[in-house]
C-alpha positions in Angstrom: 133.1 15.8 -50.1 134.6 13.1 -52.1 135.3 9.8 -50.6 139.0 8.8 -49.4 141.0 6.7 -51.7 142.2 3.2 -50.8 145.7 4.9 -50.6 144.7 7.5 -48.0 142.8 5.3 -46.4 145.7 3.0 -46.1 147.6 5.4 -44.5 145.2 6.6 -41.9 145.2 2.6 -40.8 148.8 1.8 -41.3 150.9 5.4 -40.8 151.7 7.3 -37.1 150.8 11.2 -37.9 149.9 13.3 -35.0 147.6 16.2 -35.5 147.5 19.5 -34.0 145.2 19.5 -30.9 143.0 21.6 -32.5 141.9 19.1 -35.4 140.8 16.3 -32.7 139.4 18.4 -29.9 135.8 21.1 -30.2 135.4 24.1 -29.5 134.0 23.4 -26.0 137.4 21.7 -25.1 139.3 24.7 -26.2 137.2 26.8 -23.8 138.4 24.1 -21.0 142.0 24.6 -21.9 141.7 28.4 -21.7 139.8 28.5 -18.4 142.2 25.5 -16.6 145.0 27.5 -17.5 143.7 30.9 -16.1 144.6 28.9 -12.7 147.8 27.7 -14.1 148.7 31.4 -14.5 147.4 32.1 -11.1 149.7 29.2 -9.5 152.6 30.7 -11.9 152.3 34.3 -10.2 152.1 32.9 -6.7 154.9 30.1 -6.7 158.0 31.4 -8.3 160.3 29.4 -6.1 160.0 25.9 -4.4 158.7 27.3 -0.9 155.9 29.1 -2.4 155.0 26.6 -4.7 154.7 23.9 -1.5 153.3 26.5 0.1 150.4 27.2 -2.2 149.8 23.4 -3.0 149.4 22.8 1.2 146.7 25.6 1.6 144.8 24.4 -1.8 145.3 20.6 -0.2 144.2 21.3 2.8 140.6 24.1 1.5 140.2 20.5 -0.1 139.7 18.3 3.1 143.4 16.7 3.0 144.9 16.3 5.9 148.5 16.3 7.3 149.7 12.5 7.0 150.4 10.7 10.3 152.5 7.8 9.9 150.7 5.9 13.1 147.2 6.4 12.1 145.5 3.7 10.0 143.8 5.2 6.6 141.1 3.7 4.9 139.3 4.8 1.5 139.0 8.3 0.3 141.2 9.5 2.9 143.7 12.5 1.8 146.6 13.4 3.1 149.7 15.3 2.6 153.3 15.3 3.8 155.3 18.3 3.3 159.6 18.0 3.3 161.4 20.9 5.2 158.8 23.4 3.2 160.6 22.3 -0.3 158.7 19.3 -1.4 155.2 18.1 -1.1 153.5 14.9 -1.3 149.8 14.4 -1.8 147.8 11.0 -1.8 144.3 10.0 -1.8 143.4 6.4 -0.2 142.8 3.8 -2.9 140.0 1.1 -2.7 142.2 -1.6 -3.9 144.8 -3.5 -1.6 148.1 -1.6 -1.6 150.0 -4.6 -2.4 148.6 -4.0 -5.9 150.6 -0.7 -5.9 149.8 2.9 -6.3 149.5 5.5 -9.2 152.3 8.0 -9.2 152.8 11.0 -10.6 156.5 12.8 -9.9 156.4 16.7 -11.0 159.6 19.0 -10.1 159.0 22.6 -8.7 162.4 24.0 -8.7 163.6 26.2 -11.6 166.9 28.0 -12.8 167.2 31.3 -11.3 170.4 33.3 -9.3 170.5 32.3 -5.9 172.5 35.0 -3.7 175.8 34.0 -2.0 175.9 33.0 1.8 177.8 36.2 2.0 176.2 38.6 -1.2 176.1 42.0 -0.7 178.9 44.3 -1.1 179.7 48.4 -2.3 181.9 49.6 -5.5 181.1 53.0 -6.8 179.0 53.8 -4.9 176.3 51.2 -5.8 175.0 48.5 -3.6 175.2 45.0 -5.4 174.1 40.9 -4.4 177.0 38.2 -5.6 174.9 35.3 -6.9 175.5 31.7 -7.7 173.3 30.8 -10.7 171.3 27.5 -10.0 170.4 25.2 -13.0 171.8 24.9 -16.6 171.1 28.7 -17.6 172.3 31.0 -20.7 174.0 33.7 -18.6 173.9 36.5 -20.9 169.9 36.1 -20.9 169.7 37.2 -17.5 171.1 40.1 -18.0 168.8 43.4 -18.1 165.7 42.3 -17.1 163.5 43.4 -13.8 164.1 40.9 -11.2 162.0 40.2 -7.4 164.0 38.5 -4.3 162.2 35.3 -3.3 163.2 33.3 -0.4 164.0 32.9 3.6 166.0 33.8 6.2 167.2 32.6 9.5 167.7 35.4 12.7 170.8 34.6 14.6 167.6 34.0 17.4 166.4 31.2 15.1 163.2 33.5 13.7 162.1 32.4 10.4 161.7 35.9 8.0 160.1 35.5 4.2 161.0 38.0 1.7 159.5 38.3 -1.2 160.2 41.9 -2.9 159.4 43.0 -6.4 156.0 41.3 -7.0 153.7 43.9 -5.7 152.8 46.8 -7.7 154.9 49.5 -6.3 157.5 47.6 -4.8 161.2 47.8 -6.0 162.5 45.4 -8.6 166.8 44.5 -9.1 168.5 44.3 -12.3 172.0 42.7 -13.4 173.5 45.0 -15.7 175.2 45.0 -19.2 177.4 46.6 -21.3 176.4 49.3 -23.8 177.4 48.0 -27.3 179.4 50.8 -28.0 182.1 49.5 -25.0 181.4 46.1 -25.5 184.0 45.3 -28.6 185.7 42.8 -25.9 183.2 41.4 -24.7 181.4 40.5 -27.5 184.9 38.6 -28.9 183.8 35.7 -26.2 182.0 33.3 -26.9 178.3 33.2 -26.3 178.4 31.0 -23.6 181.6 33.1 -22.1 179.7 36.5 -23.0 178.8 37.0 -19.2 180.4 35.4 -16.9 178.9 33.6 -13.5 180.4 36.1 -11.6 179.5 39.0 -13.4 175.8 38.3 -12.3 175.9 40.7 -9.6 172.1 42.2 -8.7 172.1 45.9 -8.5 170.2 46.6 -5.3 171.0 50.5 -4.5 172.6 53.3 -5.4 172.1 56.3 -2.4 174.2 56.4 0.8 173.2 56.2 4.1 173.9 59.8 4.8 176.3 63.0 3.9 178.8 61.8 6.1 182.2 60.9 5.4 183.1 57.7 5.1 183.0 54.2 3.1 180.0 51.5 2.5 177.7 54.1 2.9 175.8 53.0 0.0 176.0 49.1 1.6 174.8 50.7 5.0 172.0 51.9 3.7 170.5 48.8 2.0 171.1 46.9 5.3 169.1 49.9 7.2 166.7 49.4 5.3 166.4 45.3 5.8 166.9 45.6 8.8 164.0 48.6 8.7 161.7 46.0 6.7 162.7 42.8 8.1 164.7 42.6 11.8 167.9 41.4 9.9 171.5 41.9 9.9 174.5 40.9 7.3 175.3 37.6 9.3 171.9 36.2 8.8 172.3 36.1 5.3 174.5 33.1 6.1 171.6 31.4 7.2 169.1 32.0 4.0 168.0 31.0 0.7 167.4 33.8 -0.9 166.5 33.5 -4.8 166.2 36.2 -7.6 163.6 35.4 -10.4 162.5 36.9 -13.3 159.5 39.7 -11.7 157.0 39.6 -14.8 153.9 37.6 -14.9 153.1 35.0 -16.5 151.1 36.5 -19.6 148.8 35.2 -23.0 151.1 34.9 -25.7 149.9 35.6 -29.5 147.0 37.5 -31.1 145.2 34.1 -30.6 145.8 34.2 -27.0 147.4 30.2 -27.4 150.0 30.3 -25.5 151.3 31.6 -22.0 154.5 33.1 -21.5 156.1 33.1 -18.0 159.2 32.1 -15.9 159.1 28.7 -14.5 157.0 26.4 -16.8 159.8 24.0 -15.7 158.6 21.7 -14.2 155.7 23.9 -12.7 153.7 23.1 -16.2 153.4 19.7 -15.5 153.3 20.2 -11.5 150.4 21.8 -11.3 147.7 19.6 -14.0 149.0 16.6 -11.7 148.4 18.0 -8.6 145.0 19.5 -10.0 144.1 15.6 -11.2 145.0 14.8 -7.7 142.6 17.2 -6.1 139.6 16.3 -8.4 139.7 12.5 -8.7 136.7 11.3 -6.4 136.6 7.6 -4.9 139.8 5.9 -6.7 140.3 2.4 -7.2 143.9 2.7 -6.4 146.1 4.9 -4.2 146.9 7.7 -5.4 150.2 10.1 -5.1 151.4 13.2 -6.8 155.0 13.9 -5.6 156.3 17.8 -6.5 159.7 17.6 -5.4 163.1 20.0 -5.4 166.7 20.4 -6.7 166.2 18.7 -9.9 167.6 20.9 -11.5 170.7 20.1 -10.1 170.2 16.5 -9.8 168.1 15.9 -7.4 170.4 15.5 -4.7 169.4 16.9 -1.2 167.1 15.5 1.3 164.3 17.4 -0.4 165.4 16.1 -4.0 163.7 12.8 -5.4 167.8 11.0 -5.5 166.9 10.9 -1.4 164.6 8.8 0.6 161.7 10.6 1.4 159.2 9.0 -1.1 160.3 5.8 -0.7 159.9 6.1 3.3 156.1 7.5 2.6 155.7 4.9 0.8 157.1 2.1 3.1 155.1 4.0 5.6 151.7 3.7 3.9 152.0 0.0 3.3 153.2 -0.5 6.9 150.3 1.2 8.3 148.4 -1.0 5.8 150.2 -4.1 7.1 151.6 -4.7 3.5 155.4 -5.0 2.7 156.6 -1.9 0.8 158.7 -3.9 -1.4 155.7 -5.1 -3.2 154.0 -2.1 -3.3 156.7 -0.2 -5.3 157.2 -2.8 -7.5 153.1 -2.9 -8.4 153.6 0.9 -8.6 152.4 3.3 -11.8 154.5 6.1 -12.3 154.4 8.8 -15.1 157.6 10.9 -14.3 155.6 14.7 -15.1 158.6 16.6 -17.1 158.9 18.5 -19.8 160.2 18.3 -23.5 162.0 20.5 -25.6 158.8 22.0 -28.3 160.6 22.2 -32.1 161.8 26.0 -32.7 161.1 26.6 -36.7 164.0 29.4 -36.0 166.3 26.9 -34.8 165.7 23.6 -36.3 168.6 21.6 -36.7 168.5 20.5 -32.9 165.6 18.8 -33.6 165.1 15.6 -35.8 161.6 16.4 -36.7 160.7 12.4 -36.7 160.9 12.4 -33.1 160.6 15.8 -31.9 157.7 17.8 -30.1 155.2 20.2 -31.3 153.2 22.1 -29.5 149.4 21.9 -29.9 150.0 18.5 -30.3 148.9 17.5 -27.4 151.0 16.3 -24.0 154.1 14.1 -24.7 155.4 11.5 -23.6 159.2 10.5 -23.8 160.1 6.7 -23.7 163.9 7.7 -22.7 165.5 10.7 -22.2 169.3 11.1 -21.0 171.9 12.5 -23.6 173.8 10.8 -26.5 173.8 6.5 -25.8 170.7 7.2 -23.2 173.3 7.6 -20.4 171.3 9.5 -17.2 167.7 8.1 -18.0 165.5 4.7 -17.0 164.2 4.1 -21.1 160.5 2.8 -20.1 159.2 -0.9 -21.3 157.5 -1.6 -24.2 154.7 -3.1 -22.1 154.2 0.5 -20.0 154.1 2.5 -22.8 151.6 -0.1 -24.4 149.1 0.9 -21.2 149.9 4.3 -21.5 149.1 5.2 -25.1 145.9 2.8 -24.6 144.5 4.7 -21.8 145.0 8.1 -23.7 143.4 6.8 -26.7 140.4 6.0 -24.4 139.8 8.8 -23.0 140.5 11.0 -25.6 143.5 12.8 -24.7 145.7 14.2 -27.6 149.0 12.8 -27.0 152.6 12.5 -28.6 155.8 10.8 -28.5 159.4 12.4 -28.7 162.7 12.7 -27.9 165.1 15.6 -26.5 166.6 16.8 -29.5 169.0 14.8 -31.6 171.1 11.6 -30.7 174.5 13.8 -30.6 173.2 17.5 -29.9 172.8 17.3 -26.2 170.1 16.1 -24.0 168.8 16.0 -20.5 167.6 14.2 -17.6 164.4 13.7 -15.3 163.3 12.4 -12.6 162.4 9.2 -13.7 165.5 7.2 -13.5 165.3 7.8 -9.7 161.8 6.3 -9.4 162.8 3.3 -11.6 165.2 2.3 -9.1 162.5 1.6 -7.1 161.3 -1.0 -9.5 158.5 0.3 -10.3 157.2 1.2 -14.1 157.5 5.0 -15.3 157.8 6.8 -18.2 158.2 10.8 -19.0 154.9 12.4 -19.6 155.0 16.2 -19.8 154.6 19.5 -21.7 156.3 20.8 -24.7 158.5 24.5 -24.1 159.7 26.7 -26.1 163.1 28.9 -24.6 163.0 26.4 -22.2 165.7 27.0 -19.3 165.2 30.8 -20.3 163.7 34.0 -17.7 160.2 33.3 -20.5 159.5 30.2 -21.4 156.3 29.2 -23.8 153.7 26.7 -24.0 150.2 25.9 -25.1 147.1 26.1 -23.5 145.6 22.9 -25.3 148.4 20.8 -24.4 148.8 22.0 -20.8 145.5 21.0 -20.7 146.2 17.5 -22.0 148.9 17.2 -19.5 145.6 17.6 -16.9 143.8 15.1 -18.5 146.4 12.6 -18.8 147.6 12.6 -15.0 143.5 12.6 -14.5 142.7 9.7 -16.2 145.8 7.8 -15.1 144.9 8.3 -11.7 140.8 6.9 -12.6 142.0 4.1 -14.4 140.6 1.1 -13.0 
C-alpha cells in the first residue's frame, strides 16, 4: 500500500468526513449490534403503545432489583428506583456516588407514536358493516394508513370503575381491522385532491364487522353484534367507551430489513429507537459516579402537553424530590444537570433528496446523531445547545469509540420538527438532541440501522459512566 500524500493527509487532520459505521467498527461489534437489536425487536413487538411500553420497562426495572421510588425514604449509592406516571410515563434512576448538588445525568426518550386513536364515542353501522370513528394522533400522512392490517391497543374504564386491557390483533389467530380505500377504477375524484387531501381524517373509519347479530328484523344488527361480542370478551358496554383510550396501530412486527439483514423495519421506531438503548444503558451501568435518570415520557407527539407529557411537572418534582430527600436544593441540582434529549432525525432518502442539504443531513450507518438545534425555519420550537456541551459531548464519544454524527432536520425552509429538549432546557440545565436516524419516519414502517441503534446504546452508556 502506498503511503498517503501530504494532501490526504492534510485532509484527514484538517476536514470533518464521517464514515459509515462499518469502516470504524469490527466484525465483533457488528455481531453486538445485531444481537442488542434482537431485544430491540422484542421491546418493538411487546410495546406498541405508551402503556405497554411503561409497562414492559417496570417489569424489566423491577427483574433488575429497582425498586418503586418513595419520596420519604433516604437513598444512598447504587440504589434503583423507578416512578411510574398514571401508567404513561416512566422514570428510572440509579443513586450516584457524587453529591447531587453536582447534578445528574439525564437521558429524556419519548414512547408515544402516531397511530388512530378511536373516538370517545366510535362505533357505528352503514351497510351493513360495523366501523370505529378515529381521531388520528400525531403529524401522519393519511392516505398511508389506509389498507393495511391493524390490532386495537389500549384501556377501558367499566361504569363500576374496573380497569379492562385490550389488546387484539397481535396474536396469531386473532382478528386484525382495516381502513379501507377506493379501487382505482372509482377513484378519478379522489385522486384530483391533493395528496395531503387524498383521505380525509374522517374518512379513517376501522372496519371492525360485517355479520349481524341474528336473522331478525331490524337495524344495527351488524353494531349489536360487535358489542356482543365485547361485551362476550371483555364485560363492556358502548358507554364505557367514553371512559377509554383505545389506539389502533399498525399489527405487523417489527422485521430485518435487506438481504444483509441491516436494518429493522417496524412501526414505532419513534421515539421507541432511542427509548429503549437509554433505558438498556440505564439498567447495565454498575456503581455510577453520578445520578443517574432515564425519563420515557408521553404525548410528544402532540407537544408534550398532559400531565404525563415532559411540558408538565412531573420530572422536575422527582427531581426536587431526590435532592430534598438528599437535603440539597433542587435548583442547583437541575442547573448541574446532563441531559441528552434521546430523539430521532430524519435519515437522507436517495429517492427523495431535495429535503435534505446533504452538508448537514443524516445517514444511516453512520453512527448515532446528534442535533445541536432542531425546531423549523429561524430555529423557532427548539433549545439550540451550547458550544461548550456539545464540546463534552463529541469528546466523550471520541473516547469511547462510539461512531457518531451531526445534523440537522432537513433544510432551513422545508419544514422541521421539535423535541423534547427545549422543555428540559427550561430547567437550566445543558441538553442536546442525541438519537437515531429513520427512514419513512412518521409512517405505519419506519427504518433504521442496526449499527447505529447500537451506537445510540453506547452513547447513553457511556454518558451515563462518565466520570
Amino acid at each position: 500500500m502506498s503511503e498517503k500524500t501530504e494532501v490526504e493527509r492534510l485532509k484527514e487532520k484538517l476536514f470533518y468526513q464521517p464514515k459509515h459505521a462499518c469502516e470504524v467498527v469490527n466484525a465483533e461489534e457488528v455481531a453486538n449490534a445485531d444481537r442488542f437489536c434482537e431485544g430491540y425487536k422484542a421491546f418493538l413487538n411487546a410495546a406498541k403503545t405508551e402503556r405497554e411500553a411503561v409497562t414492559y420497562m417496570e417489569e424489566t426495572a423491577r427483574a433488575l432489583g429497582f425498586t418503586e421510588y418513595d419520596r420519604d425514604k433516604k437513598y444512598v449509592p447504587g440504589d434503583k428506583v423507578f416512578y411510574n406516571n398514571r401508567g404513561k410515563a416512566i422514570v428510572l434512576a440509579v443513586m450516584g456516588k457524587k453529591p447531587l448538588r453536582e447534578g445528574v445525568r439525564l437521558s429524556a426518550a419519548h414512547i408515544d407514536s402516531p397511530r388512530l386513536d378511536l373516538k370517545p364515542n366510535p362505533l357505528y353501522e352503514d351497510s351493513a358493516m360495523a366501523l370505529f370513528k378515529t381521531h388520528y394522533y400525531g403529524g401522519i400522512k393519511k392516505y398511508q394508513w389506509t389498507c393495511i392490517p391493524l390490532s386495537l391497543h389500549g384501556v377501558m374504564i367499566k361504569k363500576d370503575g374496573e380497569s379492562v386491557k385490550v389488546n387484539i390483533g397481535e396474536d396469531a389467530g386473532d382478528p386484525q381491522f382495516v381502513v379501507t380505500d377506493l379501487l382505482p377504477h372509482l377513484a378519478a375524484e379522489q385522486m384530483k385532491r391533493t395528496l395531503s387531501d387524498g383521505v380525509r381524517g374522517e374518512e379513517l373509519n376501522v372496519l371492525v364487522g360485517s355479520r349481524p347479530f341474528c336473522a331478525d328484523e331490524g337495524s344495527e344488527k351488524v353494531k349489536l353484534n360487535i358489542l356482543q361480542i365485547l361485551f362476550e370478551k371483555y364485560g363492556v358496554t358502548e358507554s364505557d367507551f367514553l371512559s377509554a383510550e383505545l389506539e389502533a396501530v399498525p399489527a405487523f412486527p417489527a422485521r430485518d430489513i435487506g438481504l444483509d439483514r441491516s436494518m429493522i423495519g417496524a412501526y414505532g421506531h419513534d421515539d421507541r429507537v432511542c427509548a429503549y438503548p437509554a433505558a438498556e444503558a440505564i439498567f447495565a451501568v454498575k456503581d455510577p459516579d453520578y445520578t443517574l435518570v432515564t425519563c420515557l415520557t408521553d404525548k410528544e407527539e402532540i407537544g408534550s402537553e398532559g400531565n404525563t407529557g415532559l411540558n408538565s411537572s412531573y420530572l422536575r418534582y422527582f427531581i426536587a424530590d431526590l435532592a430534598k430527600s438528599a437535603g440539597e436544593d433542587y435548583h442547583t441540582v437541575l442547573s448541574h444537570t446532563r441531559c441528552l434529549s434521546a430523539d430521532v432525525n430524519a435519515a437522507f432518502d436517495p429517492t427523495f433528496p431535495d429535503v435534505s442539504e446533504r452538508m448537514n443531513a443524516s445517514f444511516i450507518n453512520n453512527g448515532v446523531a446528534i442535533m445541536k438545534y432542531t425546531g423549523s425555519r429561524g430555529k423557532g420550537g427548539t433549545s439550540d445547545a451550547s458550544a461548550e456541551f456539545m464540546g463534552e459531548v463529541r469528546r466523550l464519544l471520541d473516547r469511547e469509540g462510539v461512531v457518531w454524527q451531526c445534523c440537522e432536520l432537513g433544510k432551513v425552509d422545508a419544514g422541521g420538527g421539535g423535541t423534547v429538549a427545549m422543555y428540559l432546557a427550561s430547567l437550566n440545565m445543558d441538553v442536546v438532541d442525541l438519537g437515531v436516524p429513520v427512514l419513512s419516519m412518521h409512517s405505519p414502517f419506519e427504518v433504521v440501522s442496526k449499527l447505529d441503534v447500537y451506537m445510540a446504546y453506547r452513547a447513553f452508556k457511556a454518558f451515563f459512566e462518565e466520570k
